[in-house]
C-alpha positions in Angstrom: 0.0 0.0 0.0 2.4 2.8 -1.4 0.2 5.6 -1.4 0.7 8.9 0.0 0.5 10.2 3.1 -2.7 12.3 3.2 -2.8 16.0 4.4 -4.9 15.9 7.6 -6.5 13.4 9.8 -9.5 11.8 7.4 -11.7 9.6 9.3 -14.1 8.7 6.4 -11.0 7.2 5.0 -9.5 5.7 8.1 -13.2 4.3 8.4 -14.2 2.8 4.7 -10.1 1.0 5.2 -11.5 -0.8 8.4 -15.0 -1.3 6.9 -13.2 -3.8 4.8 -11.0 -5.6 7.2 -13.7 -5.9 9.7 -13.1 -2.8 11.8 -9.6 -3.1 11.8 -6.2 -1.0 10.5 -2.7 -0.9 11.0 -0.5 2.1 11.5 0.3 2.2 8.4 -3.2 2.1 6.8 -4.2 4.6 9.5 -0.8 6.9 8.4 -2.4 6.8 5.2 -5.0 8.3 6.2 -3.8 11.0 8.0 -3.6 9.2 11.8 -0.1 9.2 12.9 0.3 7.1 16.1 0.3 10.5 18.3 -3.2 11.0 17.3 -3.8 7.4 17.1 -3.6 7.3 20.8 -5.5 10.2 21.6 -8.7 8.2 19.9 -8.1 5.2 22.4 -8.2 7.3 25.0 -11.5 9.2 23.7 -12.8 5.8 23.3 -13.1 5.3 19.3 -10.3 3.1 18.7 -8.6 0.0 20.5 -5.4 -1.6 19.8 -5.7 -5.7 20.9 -1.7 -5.6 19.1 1.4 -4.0 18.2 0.6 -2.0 15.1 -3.3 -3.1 14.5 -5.7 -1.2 15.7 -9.7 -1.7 15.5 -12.7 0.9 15.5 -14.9 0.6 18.2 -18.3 1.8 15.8 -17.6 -1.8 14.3 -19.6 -4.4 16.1 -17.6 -7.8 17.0 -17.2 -9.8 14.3 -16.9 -14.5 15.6 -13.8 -14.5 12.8 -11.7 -11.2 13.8 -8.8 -12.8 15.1 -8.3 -14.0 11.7 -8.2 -10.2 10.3 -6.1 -8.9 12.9 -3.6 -12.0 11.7 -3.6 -11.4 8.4 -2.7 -7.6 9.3 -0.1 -8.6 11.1 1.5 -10.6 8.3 1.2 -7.4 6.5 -1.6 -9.0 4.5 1.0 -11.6 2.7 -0.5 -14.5 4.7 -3.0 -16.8 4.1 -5.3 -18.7 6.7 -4.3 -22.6 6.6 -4.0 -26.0 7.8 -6.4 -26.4 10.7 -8.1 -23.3 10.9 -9.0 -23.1 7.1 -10.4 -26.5 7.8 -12.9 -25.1 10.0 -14.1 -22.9 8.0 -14.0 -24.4 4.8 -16.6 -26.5 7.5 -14.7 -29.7 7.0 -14.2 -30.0 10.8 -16.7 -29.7 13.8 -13.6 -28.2 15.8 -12.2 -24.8 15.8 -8.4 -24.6 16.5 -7.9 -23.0 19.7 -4.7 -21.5 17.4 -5.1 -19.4 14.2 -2.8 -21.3 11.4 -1.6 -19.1 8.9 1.0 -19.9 5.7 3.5 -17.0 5.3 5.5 -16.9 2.2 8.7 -19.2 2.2 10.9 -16.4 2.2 9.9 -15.2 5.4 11.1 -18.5 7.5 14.1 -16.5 7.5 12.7 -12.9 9.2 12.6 -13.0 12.8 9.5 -12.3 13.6 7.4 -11.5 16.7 4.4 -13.8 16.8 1.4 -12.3 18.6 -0.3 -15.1 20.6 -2.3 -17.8 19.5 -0.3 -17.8 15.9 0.9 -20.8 14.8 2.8 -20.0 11.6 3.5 -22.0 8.6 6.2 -20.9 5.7 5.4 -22.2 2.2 4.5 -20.2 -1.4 0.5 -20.4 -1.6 -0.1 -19.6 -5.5 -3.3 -17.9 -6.6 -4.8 -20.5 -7.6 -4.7 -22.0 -4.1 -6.3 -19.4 -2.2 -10.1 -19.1 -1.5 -11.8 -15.8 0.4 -13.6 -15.7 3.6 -14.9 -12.7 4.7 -12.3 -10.2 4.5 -9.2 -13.0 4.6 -7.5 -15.1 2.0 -7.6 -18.8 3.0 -6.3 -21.8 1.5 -8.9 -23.4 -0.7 -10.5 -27.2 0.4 -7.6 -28.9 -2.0 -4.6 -26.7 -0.6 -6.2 -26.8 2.7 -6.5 -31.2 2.9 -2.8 -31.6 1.6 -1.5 -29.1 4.3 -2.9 -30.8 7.0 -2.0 -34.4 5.5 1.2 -33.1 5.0 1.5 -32.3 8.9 0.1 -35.1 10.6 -3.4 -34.5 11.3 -5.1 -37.3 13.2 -6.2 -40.2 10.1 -9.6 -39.9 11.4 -10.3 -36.3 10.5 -8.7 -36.0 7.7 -10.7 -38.8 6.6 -13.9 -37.7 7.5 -12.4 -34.3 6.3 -11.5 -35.4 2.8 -14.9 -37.6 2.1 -16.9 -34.7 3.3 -15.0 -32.6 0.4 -15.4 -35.2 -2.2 -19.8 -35.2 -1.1 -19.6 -31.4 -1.1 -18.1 -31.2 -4.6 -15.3 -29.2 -3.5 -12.5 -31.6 -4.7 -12.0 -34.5 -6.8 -10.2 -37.8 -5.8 -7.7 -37.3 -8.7 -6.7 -34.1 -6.4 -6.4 -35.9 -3.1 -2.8 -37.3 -3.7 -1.0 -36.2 -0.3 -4.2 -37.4 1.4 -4.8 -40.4 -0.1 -0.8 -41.5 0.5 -1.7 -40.1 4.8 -4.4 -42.3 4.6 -2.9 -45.6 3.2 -1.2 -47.1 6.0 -5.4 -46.9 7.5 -7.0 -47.9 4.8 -6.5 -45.2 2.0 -9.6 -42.9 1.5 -12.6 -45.7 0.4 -12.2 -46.7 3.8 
């Protein structure tokens, strides 16, 4: 987001960015629209903005979304990363559980940053190409393919990702022909007809 700084304070713009990302900005988004951190503060204190992390902040007019840890996330990845593994399960509603953790794929090239994790982050590093990416809401998430060979790839229980994969194949979100890291999880249970 390379655009200019703007010449005064501009809450109509500050406000249609967080519309978007339900209710939430970052400083820089909120630089952008004329908010420096200063004056960023003085808005908490009035009452009108929170910040739950370092650098995201969220407008109070916005009511609580049940998904906005999953906004504040992908802010924090500096919108590069892209809801996965477990948590893209769950919503893809291929799982009855919720991850008490909100798994998110960075690019590759970032298993080298040091990075400061906020809580509850559990952070994957692998290339996620368009065509592997799905929307919900206001985040990117792995789509039910992408999603099913992630979490065959790291370990999840043969059970779920069983019951995971056959309810993708009833759904027709994926084909058999695209379950190939499942299918090879599965084998040493069964395989997937079992």
């Amino acid at each position: 987001m390379n655009e200019p700084q703007s010449n005064g304070p501009d809450w109509g713009r500050l406000f249609d960015t967080a519309a978007g990302q339900a209710g939430y900005v970052t400083t820089k988004q909120a630089a952008v629209a004329g908010y420096s951190t200063h004056l960023l503060r003085k808005h908490i204190l009035a009452g009108r903005v929170m910040r739950p992390q370092r650098g995201i902040y969220r407008l109070v007019h916005f009511p609580a979304g049940e998904h906005e840890a999953l906004v504040a996330a992908w802010l924090w990845s500096e919108q590069a990363g892209v809801i996965s593994h477990h948590t893209a399960l769950s919503l893809h509603g291929l799982s009855d559980l919720m991850p008490a953790h909100v798994h998110m794929t960075l690019p590759a090239a970032w298993s080298r940053r040091r990075l400061r994790v906020p809580p509850g982050l559990v952070l994957h590093h692998a290339d996620v190409p368009r065509e592997d990416r799905a929307w919900f809401s206001a985040v990117p998430i792995t789509n039910p393919r992408r999603t099913l060979d992630d979490c065959a790839r790291v370990g999840l229980s043969p059970e779920m990702l069983h019951h995971a994969a056959q309810q993708a194949l009833r759904r027709g979100l994926v084909t058999k022909s695209e379950l190939g890291a499942v299918e090879a999880a599965l084998e040493p249970f069964g395989g997937l007809a079992a």
